[in-house]
C-alpha positions in Angstrom: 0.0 0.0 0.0 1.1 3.5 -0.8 2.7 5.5 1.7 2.9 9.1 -0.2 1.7 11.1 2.5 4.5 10.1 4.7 7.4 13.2 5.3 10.4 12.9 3.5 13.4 10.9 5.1 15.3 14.1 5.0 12.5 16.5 6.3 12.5 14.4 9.3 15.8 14.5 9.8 15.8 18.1 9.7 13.1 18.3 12.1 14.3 16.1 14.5 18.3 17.8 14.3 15.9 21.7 14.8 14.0 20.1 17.5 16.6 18.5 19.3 18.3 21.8 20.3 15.6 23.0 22.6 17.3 21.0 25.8 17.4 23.7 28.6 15.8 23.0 31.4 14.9 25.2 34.7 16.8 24.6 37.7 13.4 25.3 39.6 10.7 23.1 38.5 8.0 23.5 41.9 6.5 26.7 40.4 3.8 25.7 38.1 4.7 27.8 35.4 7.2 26.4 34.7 6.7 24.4 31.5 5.6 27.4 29.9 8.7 29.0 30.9 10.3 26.5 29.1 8.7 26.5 26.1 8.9 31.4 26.2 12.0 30.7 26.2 13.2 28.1 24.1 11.4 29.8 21.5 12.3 33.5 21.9 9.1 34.9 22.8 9.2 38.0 24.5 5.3 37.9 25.4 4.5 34.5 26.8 1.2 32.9 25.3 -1.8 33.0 27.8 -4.3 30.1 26.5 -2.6 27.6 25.2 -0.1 27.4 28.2 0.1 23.5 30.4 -0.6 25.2 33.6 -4.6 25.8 32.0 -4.3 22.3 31.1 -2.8 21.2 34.4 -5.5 23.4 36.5 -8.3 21.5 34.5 -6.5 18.1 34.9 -7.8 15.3 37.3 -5.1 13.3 39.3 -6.3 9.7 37.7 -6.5 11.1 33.7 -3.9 9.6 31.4 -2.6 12.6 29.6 -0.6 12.1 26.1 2.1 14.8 25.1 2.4 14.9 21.2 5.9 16.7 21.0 6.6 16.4 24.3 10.6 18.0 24.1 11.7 17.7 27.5 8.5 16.5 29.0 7.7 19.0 31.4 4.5 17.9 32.0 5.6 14.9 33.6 7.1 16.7 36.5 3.5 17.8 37.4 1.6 15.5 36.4 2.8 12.1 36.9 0.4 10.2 34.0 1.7 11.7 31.4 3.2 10.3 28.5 5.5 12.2 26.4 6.1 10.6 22.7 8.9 12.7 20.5 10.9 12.8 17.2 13.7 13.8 19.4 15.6 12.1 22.4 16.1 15.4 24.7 13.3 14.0 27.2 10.7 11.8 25.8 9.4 8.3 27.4 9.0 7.0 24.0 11.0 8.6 20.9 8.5 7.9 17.7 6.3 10.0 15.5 2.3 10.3 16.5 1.5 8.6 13.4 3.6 5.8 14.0 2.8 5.3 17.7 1.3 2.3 18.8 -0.2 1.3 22.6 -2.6 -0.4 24.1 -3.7 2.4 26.4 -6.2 5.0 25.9 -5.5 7.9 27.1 -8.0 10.4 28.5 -6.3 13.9 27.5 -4.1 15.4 24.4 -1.8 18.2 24.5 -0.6 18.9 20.9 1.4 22.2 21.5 2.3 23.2 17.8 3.4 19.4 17.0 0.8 18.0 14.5 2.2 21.4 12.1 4.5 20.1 9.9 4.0 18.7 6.1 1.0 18.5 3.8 -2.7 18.0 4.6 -2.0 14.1 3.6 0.3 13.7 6.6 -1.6 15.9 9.1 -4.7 13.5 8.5 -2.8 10.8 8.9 -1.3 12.1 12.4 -4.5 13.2 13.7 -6.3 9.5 12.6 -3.6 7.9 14.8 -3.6 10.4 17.8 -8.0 9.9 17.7 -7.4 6.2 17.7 -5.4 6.5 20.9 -8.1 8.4 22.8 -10.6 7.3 25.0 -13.8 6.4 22.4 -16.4 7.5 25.1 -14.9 10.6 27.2 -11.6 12.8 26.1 -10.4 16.0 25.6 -7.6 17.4 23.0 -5.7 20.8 23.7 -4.6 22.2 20.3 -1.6 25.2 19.6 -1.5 26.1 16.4 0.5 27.5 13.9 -1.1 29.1 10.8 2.1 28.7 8.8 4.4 31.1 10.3 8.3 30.8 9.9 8.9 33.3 13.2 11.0 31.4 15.2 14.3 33.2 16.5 15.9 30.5 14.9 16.8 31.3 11.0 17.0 27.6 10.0 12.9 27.4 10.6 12.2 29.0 7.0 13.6 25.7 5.6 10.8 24.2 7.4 7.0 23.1 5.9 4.9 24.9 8.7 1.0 23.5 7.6 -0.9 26.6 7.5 -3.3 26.1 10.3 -6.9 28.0 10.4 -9.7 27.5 12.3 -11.6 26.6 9.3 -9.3 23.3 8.9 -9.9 23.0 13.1 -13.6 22.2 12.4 -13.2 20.2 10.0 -10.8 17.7 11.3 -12.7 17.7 14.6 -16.1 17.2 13.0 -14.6 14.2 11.2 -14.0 12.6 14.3 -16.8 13.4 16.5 -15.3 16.0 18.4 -16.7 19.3 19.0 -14.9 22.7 19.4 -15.8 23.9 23.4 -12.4 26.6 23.0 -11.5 28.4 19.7 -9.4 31.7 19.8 -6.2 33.6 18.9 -2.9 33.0 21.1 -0.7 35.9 20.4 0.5 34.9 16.2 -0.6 31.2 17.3 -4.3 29.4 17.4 -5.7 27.6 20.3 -8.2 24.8 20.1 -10.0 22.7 22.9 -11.6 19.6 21.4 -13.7 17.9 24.0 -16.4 14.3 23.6 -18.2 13.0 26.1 -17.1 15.8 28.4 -18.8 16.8 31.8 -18.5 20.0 30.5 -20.5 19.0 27.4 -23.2 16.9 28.8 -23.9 19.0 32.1 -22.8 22.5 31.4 -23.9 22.8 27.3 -21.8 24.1 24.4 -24.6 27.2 23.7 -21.7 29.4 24.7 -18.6 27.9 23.6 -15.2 30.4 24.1 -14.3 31.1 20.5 -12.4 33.6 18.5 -11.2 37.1 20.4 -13.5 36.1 23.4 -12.6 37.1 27.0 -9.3 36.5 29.1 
């Protein structure tokens, strides 16, 4: 069977030698910030990101949930959260170093984080990705915390214009969450990046409603 939509040998490579840089981590990890401060500064941003940060996700996070971390880097979550899974094209921290569309487990897990992994390549390969990380989610009850970007070369780091950033909108959100039975509870801008909250099965969906879900530019 025809793999076409898989990423070239040496795009991957690429990725994986840009990737593998970001190593530096905080000699004070109690404050629970301090993935984030991680990721502000491994990145160059001056202004850190407010909605698409893992201390929302860890403050919405029950102690028994089985949390996956799609490009997980150094795994920071794991220092906070202690079921977490971090799965990564690099080695700098991950418990399992392999793609999301070539990860296999028996486990379902009950949350998502995709911080700006599932971004790279053609529409082909982001299908592909987001068939795989849906097959490893709870079928019932789960939630998946998106961070977008909408094809934006702007890291500090010059090498990134040699990378295939998939143009992100919220237009393409919908539609891949639709196609999987998902709905949209969170939509809205994060600084020059988009963040998503996909949610089935949710307490917050069956008890609470989605009538007024927080989408685009709504309030802090």
């Amino acid at each position: 069977m025809s793999e076409d939509w898989r990423m070239d040998s040496d795009e991957r490579v690429y990725l994986k030698d840009y990737f593998s840089d970001r190593k530096s981590v905080p000699t004070d990890k109690t404050k629970l910030d301090y993935p984030d401060a991680v990721n502000s500064k491994s990145w160059g941003r001056e202004k850190p990101l407010y909605w698409s940060t893992y201390k929302r996700v860890l403050e919405q996070l029950e102690e028994d949930q089985w949390v996956l971390d799609v490009g997980c880097g150094i795994n920071p979550l794991k220092y906070f959260h202690k079921k977490t899974y971090g799965i990564d094209i690099t080695d700098v921290g991950s418990d399992e170093q392999v793609a999301i569309e070539d990860f296999l487990t028996p486990r379902k897990f009950d949350v998502a984080v995709c911080w700006g992994s599932i971004n790279f390549g053609y529409y082909q390969l982001i299908e592909k990705q987001i068939e795989n990380l849906v097959q490893v989610m709870k079928e019932d009850k789960s939630v998946i915390y998106w961070r977008l970007n909408p094809g934006m070369s702007d890291h500090v780091d010059e090498r990134c214009q040699n990378i295939n950033f998939f143009p992100w909108s919220s237009e393409l959100m919908f539609e891949f969450a639709n196609k999987h039975n998902y709905t949209i509870t969170e939509l809205m801008p994060d600084e020059n990046r988009i963040y998503c909250k996909w949610e089935k099965g949710t307490e917050h969906m069956c008890h609470s409603g989605i009538s007024e879900p927080k989408f685009m530019y709504g309030e802090k």
